[in-house]
C-alpha positions as CSV (number, residue, x, y, z in Angstrom):
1,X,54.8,70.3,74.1
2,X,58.0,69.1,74.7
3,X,59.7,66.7,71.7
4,X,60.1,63.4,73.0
5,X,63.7,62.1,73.7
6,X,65.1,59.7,70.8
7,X,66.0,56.5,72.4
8,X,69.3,55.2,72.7
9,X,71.3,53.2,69.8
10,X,71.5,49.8,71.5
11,X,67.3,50.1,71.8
12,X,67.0,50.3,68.1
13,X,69.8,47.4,68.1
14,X,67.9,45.5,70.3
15,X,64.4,45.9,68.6
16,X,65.8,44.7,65.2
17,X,67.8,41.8,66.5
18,X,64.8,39.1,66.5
19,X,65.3,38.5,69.9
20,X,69.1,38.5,70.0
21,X,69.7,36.7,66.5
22,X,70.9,39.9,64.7
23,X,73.8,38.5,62.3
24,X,75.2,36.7,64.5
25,X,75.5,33.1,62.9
26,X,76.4,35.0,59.5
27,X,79.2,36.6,61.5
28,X,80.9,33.8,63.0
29,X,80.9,31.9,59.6
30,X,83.0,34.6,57.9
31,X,86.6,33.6,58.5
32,X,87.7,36.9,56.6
33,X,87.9,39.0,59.5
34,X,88.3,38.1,63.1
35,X,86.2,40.4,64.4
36,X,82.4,41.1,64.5
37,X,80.3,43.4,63.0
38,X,79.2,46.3,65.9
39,X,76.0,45.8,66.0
40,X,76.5,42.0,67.0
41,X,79.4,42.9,69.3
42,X,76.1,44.8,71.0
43,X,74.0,41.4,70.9
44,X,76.8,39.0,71.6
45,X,76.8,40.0,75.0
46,X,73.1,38.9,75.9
47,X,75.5,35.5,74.7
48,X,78.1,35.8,77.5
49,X,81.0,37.3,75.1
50,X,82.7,40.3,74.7
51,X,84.7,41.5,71.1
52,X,88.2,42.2,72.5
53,X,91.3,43.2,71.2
54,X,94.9,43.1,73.1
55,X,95.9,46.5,73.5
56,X,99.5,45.6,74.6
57,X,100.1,44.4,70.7
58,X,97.8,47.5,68.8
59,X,101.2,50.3,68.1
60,X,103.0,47.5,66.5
61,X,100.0,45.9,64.3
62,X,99.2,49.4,63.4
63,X,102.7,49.9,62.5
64,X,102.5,46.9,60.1
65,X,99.2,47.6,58.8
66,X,97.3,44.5,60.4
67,X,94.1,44.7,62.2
68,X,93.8,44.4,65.5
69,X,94.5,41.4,67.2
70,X,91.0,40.4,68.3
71,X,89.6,37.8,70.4
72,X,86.9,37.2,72.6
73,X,86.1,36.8,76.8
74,X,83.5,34.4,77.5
75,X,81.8,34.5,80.9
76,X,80.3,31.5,82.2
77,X,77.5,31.3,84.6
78,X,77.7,30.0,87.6
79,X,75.1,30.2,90.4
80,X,75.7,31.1,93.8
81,X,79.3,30.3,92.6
82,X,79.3,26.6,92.7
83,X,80.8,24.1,90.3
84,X,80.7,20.3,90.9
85,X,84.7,18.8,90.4
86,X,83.9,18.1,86.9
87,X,82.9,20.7,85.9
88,X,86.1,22.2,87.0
89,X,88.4,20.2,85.3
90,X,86.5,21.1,82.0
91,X,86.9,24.7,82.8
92,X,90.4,23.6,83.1
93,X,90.7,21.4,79.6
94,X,88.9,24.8,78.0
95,X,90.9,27.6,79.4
96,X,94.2,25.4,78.1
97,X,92.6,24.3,74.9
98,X,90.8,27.0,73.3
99,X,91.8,30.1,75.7
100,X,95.3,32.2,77.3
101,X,96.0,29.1,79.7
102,X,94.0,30.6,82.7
103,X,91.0,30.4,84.6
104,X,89.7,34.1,85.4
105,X,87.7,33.7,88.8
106,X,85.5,37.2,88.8
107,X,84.1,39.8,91.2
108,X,80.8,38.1,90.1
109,X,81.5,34.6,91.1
110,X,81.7,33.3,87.5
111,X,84.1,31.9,85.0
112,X,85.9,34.0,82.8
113,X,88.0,32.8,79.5
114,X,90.2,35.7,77.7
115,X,91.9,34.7,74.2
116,X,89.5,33.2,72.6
117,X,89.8,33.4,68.4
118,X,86.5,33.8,66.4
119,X,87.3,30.3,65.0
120,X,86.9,28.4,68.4
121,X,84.1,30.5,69.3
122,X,81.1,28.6,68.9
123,X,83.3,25.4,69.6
124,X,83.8,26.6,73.0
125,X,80.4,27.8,73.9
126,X,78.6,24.7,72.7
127,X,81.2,22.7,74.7
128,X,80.9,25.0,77.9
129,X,77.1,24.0,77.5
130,X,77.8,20.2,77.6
131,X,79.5,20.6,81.2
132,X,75.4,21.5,82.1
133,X,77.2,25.5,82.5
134,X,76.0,28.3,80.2
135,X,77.1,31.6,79.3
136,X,73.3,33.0,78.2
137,X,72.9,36.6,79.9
138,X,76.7,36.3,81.5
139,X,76.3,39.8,79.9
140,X,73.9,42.3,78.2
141,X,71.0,44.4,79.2
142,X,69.1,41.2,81.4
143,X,70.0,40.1,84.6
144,X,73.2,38.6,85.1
145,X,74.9,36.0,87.1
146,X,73.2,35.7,90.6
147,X,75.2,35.8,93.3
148,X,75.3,34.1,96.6
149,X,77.1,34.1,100.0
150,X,79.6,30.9,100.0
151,X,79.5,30.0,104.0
152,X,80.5,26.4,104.3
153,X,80.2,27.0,108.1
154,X,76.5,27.9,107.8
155,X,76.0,24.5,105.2
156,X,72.3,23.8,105.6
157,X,71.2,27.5,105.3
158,X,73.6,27.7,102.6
159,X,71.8,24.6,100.4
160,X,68.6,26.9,101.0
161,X,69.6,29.9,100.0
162,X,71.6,28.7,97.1
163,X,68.2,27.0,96.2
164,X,67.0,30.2,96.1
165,X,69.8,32.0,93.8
166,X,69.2,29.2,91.1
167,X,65.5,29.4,91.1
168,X,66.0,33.5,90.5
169,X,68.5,32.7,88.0
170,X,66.4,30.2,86.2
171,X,63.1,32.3,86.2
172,X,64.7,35.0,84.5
173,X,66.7,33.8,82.2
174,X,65.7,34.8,78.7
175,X,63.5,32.5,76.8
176,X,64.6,33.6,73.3
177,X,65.6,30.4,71.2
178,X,68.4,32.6,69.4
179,X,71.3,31.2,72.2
180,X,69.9,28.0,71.3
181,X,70.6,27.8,67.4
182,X,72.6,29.6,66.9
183,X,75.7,27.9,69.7
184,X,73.7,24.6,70.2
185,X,72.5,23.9,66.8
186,X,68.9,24.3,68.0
187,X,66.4,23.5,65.3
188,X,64.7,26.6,64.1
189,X,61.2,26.1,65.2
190,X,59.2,28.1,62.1
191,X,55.7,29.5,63.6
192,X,53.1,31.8,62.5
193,X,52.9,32.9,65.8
194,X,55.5,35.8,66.9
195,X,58.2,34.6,69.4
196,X,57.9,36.1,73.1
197,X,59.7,36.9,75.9
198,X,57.9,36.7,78.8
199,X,59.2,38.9,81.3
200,X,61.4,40.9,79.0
201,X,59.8,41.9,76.1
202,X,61.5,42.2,72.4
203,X,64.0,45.4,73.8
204,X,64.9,43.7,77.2
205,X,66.4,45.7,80.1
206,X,67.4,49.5,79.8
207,X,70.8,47.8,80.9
208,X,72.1,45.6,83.1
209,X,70.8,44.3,86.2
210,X,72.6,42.3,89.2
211,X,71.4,40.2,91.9
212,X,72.9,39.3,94.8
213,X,71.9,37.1,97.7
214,X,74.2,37.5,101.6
215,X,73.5,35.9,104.7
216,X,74.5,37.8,107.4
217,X,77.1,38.5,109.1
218,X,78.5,38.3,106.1
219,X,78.2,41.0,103.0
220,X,80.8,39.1,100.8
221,X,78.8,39.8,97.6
222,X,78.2,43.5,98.8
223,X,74.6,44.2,98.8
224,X,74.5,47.3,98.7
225,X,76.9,48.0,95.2
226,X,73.7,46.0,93.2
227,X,70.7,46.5,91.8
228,X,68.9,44.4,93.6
229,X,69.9,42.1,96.5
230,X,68.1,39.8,99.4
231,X,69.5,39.7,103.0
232,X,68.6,35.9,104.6
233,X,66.9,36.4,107.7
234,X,68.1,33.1,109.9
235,X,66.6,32.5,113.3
236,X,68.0,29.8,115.4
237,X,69.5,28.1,112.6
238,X,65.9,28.7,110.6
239,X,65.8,30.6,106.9
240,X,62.7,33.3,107.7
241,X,62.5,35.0,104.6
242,X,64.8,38.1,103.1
243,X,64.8,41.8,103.5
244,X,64.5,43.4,100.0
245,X,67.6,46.0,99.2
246,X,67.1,47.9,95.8
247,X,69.0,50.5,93.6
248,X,73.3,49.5,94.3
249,X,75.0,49.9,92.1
250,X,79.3,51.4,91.3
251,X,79.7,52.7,87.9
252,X,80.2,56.3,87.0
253,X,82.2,58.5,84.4
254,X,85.2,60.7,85.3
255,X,83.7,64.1,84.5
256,X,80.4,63.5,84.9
257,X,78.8,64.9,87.6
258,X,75.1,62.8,86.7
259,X,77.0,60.0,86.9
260,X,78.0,58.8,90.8
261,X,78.2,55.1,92.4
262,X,74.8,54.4,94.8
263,X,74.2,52.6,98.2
264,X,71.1,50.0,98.0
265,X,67.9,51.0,100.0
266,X,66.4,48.6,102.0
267,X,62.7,48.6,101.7
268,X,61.1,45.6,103.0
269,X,60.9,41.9,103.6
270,X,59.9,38.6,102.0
271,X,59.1,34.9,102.5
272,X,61.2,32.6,101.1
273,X,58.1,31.8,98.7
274,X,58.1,35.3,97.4
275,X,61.8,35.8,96.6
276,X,61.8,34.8,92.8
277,X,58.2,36.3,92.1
278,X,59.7,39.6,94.3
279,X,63.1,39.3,91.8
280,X,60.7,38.9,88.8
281,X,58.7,42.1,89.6
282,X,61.4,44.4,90.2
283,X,62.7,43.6,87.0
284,X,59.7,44.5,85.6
285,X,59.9,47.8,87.3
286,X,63.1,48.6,85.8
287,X,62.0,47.0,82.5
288,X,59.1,49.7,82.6
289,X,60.1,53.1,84.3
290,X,63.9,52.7,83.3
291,X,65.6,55.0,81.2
292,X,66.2,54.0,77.5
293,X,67.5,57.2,76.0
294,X,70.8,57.6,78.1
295,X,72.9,54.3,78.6
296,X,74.7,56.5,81.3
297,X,71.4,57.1,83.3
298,X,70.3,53.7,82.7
299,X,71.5,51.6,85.7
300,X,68.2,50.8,88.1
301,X,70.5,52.7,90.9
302,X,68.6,56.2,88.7
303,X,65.4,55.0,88.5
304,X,65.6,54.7,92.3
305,X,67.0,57.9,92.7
306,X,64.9,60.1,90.3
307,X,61.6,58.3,91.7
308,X,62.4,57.7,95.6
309,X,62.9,54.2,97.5
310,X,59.7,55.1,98.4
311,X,57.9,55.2,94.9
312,X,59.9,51.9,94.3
313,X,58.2,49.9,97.3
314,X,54.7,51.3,95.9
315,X,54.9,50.0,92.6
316,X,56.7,47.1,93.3
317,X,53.6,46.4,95.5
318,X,51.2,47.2,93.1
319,X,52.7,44.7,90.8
320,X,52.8,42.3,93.6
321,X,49.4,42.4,94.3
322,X,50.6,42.1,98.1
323,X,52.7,44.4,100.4
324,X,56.4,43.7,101.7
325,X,56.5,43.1,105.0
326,X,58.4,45.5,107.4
327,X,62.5,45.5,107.2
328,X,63.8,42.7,109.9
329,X,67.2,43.1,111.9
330,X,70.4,42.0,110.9
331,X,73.9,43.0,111.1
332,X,76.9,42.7,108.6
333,X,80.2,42.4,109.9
334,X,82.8,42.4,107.1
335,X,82.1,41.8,103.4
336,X,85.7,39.4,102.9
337,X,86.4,36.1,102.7
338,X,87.0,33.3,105.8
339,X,90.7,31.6,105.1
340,X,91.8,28.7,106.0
341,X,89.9,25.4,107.0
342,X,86.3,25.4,108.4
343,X,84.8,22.6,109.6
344,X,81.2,21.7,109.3
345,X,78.1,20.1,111.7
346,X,78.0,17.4,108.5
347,X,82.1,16.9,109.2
348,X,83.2,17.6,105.9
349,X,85.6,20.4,105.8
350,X,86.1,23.6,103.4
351,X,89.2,25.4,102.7
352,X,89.4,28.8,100.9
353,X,92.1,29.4,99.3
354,X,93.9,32.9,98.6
355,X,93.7,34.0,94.3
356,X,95.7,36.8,93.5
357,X,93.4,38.8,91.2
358,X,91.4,35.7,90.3
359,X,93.5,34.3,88.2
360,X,94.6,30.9,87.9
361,X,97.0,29.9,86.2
362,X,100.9,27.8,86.3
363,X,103.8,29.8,87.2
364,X,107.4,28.0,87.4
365,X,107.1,28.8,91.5
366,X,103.2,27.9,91.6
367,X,101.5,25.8,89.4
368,X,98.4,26.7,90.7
369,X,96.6,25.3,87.7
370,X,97.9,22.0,87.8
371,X,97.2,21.3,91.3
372,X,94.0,22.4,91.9
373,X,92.9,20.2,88.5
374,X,94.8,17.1,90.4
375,X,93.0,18.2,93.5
376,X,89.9,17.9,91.3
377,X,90.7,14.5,89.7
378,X,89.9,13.1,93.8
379,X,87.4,15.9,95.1
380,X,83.9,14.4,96.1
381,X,82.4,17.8,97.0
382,X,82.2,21.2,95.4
383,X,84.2,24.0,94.4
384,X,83.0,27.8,95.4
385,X,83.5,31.2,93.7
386,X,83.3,34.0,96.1
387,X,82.7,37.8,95.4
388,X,86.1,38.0,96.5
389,X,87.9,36.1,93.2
390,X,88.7,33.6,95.4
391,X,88.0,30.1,95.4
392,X,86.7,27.4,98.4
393,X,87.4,23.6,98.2
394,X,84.1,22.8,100.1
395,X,82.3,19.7,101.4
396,X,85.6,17.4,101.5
397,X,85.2,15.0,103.0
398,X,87.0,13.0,105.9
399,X,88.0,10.6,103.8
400,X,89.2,12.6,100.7
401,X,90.7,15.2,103.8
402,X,94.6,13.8,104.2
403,X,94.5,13.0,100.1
404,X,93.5,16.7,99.4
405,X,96.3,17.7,101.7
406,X,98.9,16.1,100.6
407,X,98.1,17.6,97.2
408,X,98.0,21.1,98.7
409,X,101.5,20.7,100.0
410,X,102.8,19.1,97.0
411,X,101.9,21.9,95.0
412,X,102.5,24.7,97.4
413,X,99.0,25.9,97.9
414,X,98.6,25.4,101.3
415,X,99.7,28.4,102.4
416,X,98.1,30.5,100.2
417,X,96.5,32.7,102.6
418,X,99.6,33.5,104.5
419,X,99.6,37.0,103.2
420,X,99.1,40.1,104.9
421,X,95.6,41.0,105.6
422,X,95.8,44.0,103.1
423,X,96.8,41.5,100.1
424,X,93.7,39.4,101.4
425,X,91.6,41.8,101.3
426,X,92.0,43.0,98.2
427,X,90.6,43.1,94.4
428,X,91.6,44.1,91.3
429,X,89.3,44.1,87.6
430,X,91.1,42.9,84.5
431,X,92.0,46.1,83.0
432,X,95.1,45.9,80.3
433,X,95.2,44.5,78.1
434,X,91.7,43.2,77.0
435,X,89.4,45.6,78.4
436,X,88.1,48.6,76.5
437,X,87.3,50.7,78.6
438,X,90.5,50.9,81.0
439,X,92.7,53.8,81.2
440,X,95.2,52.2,83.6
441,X,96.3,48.8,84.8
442,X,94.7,46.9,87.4
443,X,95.1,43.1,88.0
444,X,98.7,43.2,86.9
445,X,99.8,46.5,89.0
446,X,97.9,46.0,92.2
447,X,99.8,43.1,93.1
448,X,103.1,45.3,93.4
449,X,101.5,48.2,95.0
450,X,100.2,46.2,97.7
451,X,104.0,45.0,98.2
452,X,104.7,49.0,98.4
453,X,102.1,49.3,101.0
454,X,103.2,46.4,102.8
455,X,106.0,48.0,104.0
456,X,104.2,50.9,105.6
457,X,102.1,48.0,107.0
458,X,104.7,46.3,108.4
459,X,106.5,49.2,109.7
460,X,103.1,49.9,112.0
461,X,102.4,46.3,113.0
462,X,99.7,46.1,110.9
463,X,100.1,42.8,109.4
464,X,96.8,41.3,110.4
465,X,95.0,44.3,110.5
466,X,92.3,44.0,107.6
467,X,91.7,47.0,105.2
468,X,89.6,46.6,102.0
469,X,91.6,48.0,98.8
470,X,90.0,47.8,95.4
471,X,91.5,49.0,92.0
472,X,89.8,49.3,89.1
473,X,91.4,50.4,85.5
474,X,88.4,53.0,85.1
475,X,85.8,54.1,86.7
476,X,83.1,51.6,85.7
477,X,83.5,49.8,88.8
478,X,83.9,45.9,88.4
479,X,86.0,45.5,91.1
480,X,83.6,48.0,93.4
481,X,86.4,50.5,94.4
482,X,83.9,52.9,95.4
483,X,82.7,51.0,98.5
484,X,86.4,49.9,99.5
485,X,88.3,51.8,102.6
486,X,91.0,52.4,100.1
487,X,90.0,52.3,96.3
488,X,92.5,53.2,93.2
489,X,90.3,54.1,90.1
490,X,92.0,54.4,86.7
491,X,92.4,57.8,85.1
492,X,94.7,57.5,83.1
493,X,98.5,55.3,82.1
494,X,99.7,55.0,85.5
495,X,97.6,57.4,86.9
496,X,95.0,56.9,89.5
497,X,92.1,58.9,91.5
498,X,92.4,57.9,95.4
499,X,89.1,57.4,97.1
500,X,89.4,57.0,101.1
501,X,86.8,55.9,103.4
502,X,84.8,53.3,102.3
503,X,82.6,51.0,104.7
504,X,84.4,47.9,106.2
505,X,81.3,45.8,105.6
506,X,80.6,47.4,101.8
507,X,77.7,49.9,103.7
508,X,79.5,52.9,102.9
509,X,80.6,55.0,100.0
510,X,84.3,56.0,99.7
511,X,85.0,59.7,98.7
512,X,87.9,61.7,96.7
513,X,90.9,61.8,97.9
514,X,93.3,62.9,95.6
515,X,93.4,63.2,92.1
516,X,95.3,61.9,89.0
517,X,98.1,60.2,91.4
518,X,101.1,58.8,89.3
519,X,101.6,55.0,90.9
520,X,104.7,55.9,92.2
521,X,103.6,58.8,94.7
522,X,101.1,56.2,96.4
523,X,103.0,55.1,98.7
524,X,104.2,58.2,99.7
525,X,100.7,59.8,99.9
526,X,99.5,56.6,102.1
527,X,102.2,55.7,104.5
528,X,101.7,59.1,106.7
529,X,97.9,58.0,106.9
530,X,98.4,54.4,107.8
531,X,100.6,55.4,110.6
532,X,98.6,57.7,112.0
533,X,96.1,55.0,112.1
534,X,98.2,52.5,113.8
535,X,99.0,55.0,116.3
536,X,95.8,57.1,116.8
537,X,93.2,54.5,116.2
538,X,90.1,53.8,118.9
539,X,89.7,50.5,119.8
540,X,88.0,48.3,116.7
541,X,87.9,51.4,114.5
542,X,88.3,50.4,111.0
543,X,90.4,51.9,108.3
544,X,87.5,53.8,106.7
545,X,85.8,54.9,109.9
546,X,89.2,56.4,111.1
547,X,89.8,58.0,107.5
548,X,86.7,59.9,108.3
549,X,87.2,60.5,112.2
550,X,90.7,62.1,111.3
551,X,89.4,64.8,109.0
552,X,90.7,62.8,105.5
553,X,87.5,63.0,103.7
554,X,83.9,63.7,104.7
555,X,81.2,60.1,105.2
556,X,79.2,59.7,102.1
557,X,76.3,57.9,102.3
558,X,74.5,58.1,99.3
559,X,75.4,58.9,96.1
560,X,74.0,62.2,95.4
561,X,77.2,63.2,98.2
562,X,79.7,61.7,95.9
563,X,80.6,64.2,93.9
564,X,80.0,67.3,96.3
565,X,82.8,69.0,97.9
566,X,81.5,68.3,101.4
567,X,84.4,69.6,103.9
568,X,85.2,67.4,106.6
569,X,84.6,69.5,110.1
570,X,88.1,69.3,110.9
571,X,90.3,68.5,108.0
572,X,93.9,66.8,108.6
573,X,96.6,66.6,106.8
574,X,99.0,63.3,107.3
């Protein structure tokens, strides 16, 4: 008889927490350190914060003898990306009051502050609560932030389906009281009876899960890179229901062949009625059959894998009770962002705007900051996160229109989206300095590459031409290079694995390139390629189609292909 496998650490952390307590408020009332204990670091992200430490400043506090200088990233929920006015300018007043000065706009369509001290810890969160935001399961082994397409020129399918993305996010959300008391000084309700967790039980997920929901022909939030995602069927301006696509997801491990990036399976359909009691089920799926001894075969994306799409769709209808319906049509055409203004059938108008890297902050050329909080102070309508780290100004309306533009041109954000198609159709993670896991820089190199690979843009009249591009500072994925026609993935200081070939509308896997590339040979390596593309391209062939066409890398489909060295027929060199 085999010996059973021992699970992993963080299940033991979990078990012993008391739903999520651990040590947590003991923690954040010693002012001797500014750190956490590990454990806690574990369990503060079911609280939406990462431990972090700037790694720009570690030689030189080592040097001195000084612990590290730590802070903490708070992520804030935000469904379907969408924040009233108000709520921005107190995302604002936070960021410059108790954070680095800058709003962080993610991959994920949610808030990000970086700098926070331990001190202004619990300030911030209880005060991120009073803006009726949150920051419970931002992070941690539950399911995170649900995402959902923007579309301000598809408004009143858009109002359903964000509907939709907050009822999910609501219904499994953990019920634990221990985010209460401990950052809203919750009473401690004393009981005989043990506390419960409805749909996640005292040890929660294996690890992290993501949601996402698109409405074709968009793919903005990239189904197919989560673990679970629902594509809105829309007939004649009618919400149908959603096919069901399960097992994305992008992380892997440099060296680890077990570990690869996945393409979702579709495997069915679902009323609009079913959607959250569909979400709720898969969970459970993963909650049950998931792997607990491996954090690196943890991901949903391997449960599907080891046990089939098929297997999946069974169960999942067992614990249904009732069977999927059969996969409807759709199509996907891109998976970026609409620039520019759109106008509506309401006629209130939306205009997204152009973040490089997400972030938002004041520069002496581009206070940024400034004017989209003055912009605030007057907007009647929304403000929308995309998957993109972008933001839309949505539902303006006529009235508050020439107001809003004169604002824009006083603060030079008008223009924001007069970039090359290759800057705006880029991403980039954080990377340096905060993160832990990065080997390389992201966020604040891909901005100067891109100008690099402008040139070779230019040069082959390929200004408007969109190519997806994606860096990452490791291979963990945040900024889903692996789906990208052209994805940069940390390996080491200012070293970077190449992956080509990508899907335009996020349906395809990228492959290996080339290898450990210093930054300054990219250019070089790219240029020939780009050209060739300019010049040899079919008509409407994409980046990453012709990559594959031209003999660059092989088309990888599914993730068990990722690592193999599958020889394209006729391989070309630029």
């Amino acid at each position: 008889m085999s010996e059973e496998k021992k699970l992993s650490a963080n299940e033991y952390i979990k078990t012993r927490s008391n739903y999520l307590r651990g040590t947590i408020a003991e923690g954040l009332a010693d002012m001797s350190t500014g750190s956490m204990s590990e454990d806690d670091q574990q369990l503060l992200k079911f609280h939406g914060t990462y431990q972090q430490d700037d790694r720009d400043l570690r030689a030189n506090r080592r040097k001195h003898k000084l612990d590290k200088a730590y802070s903490f990233m708070i992520r804030i929920r935000v469904p379907g990306g969408v924040a009233t006015p108000q709520q921005w300018l107190e995302t604002d007043r936070m960021a410059t009051q108790f954070a680095n000065g800058t709003i962080k706009l993610t991959t994920r369509q949610a808030f990000q502050f970086h700098g926070i001290i331990k001190s202004n810890l619990k300030r911030t969160i209880k005060e991120i609560n009073q803006t009726a935001m949150d920051t419970i399961a931002a992070c941690g082994d539950v399911n995170r932030n649900v995402m959902c397409n923007p579309n301000p020129h598809l408004s009143e399918v858009h109002a359903e389906v964000l509907k939709v993305a907050q009822g999910i996010s609501d219904h499994l959300t953990p019920q634990t009281r221990a985010y209460h008391e401990i950052w809203l000084d919750g009473e401690k309700i004393e009981s005989s009876e043990e506390e419960v967790e409805p749909i996640y039980g005292k040890t929660y997920l294996p690890r992290k899960f993501k949601i996402t929901i698109a409405v074709p022909p968009s793919n903005d939030v990239d189904i197919y890179a989560n673990c679970l995602s629902f594509i809105a069927i829309v007939e004649k301006g009618k919400l149908l229901g959603f096919n069901v696509a399960v097992g994305g997801g992008m992380g892997s491990t440099h060296g680890n062949d077990a570990t690869y990036p996945r393409i979702a399976d579709i495997i069915g359909f679902c009323t609009t009625e079913q959607v959250v009691d569909v979400a709720e089920k898969v969970v459970l799926v993963q909650r049950d059959f998931g792997d607990r001894t491996d954090r690196k075969h943890s991901r949903f994306k391997y449960t599907v894998d080891d046990r089939g799409a098929d297997w999946i769709l069974a169960k999942l209808n067992e614990y249904l009770g009732y069977e999927l319906g059969p996969v409807r049509p759709f199509t996907f055409e891109d998976n970026g962002d609409r620039y520019g203004w759109v106008e509506d059938k309401n006629g209130n108008s939306h205009l997204t705007l152009f973040i490089q890297g997400g972030r938002v902050l004041d520069t002496e050329s581009y206070p940024l900051l400034t004017g989209l909080r003055e912009i605030a102070k007057i907007h009647d309508g929304d403000f929308r996160l995309t998957a993109n780290q972008n933001l839309i100004i949505a539902n303006i309306s006529p009235k508050k229109r020439p107001q809003i533009e004169k604002l824009l041109e006083q603060y030079g954000i008008k223009d924001s989206h007069e970039k090359s198609a290759l800057r705006l159709n880029s991403l980039a993670c954080v990377a340096l300095p905060t993160c832990s896991l990065s080997l390389a820089e992201a966020e604040r190199y891909l901005p100067d590459l891109l100008t690099e690979l402008e040139e070779a843009i230019e040069e082959n009249g390929l200004r408007h031409d969109a190519i997806t591009v994606r860096m990452t500072g490791c291979p963990n994925g945040c900024a889903r290079p692996f789906i990208s026609e052209i994805g940069f993935v940390g390996r080491a200081p200012g070293r970077y694995n190449i992956y080509l070939g990508g899907g335009f509308a996020g349906q395809r896997l990228s492959k290996l390139y080339r290898e450990n590339v210093p930054g300054t040979e990219i250019k070089a390596l790219l240029a020939p390629i780009i050209g060739r593309y300019a010049k040899e391209r079919n008509d409407g062939e994409r980046f990453g189609d012709f990559c594959i066409r031209a003999g660059y890398v092989a088309a990888t489909v599914q993730g068990g292909d990722f690592h193999k060295n599958i020889k394209p027929e006729a391989f070309a060199t630029a």
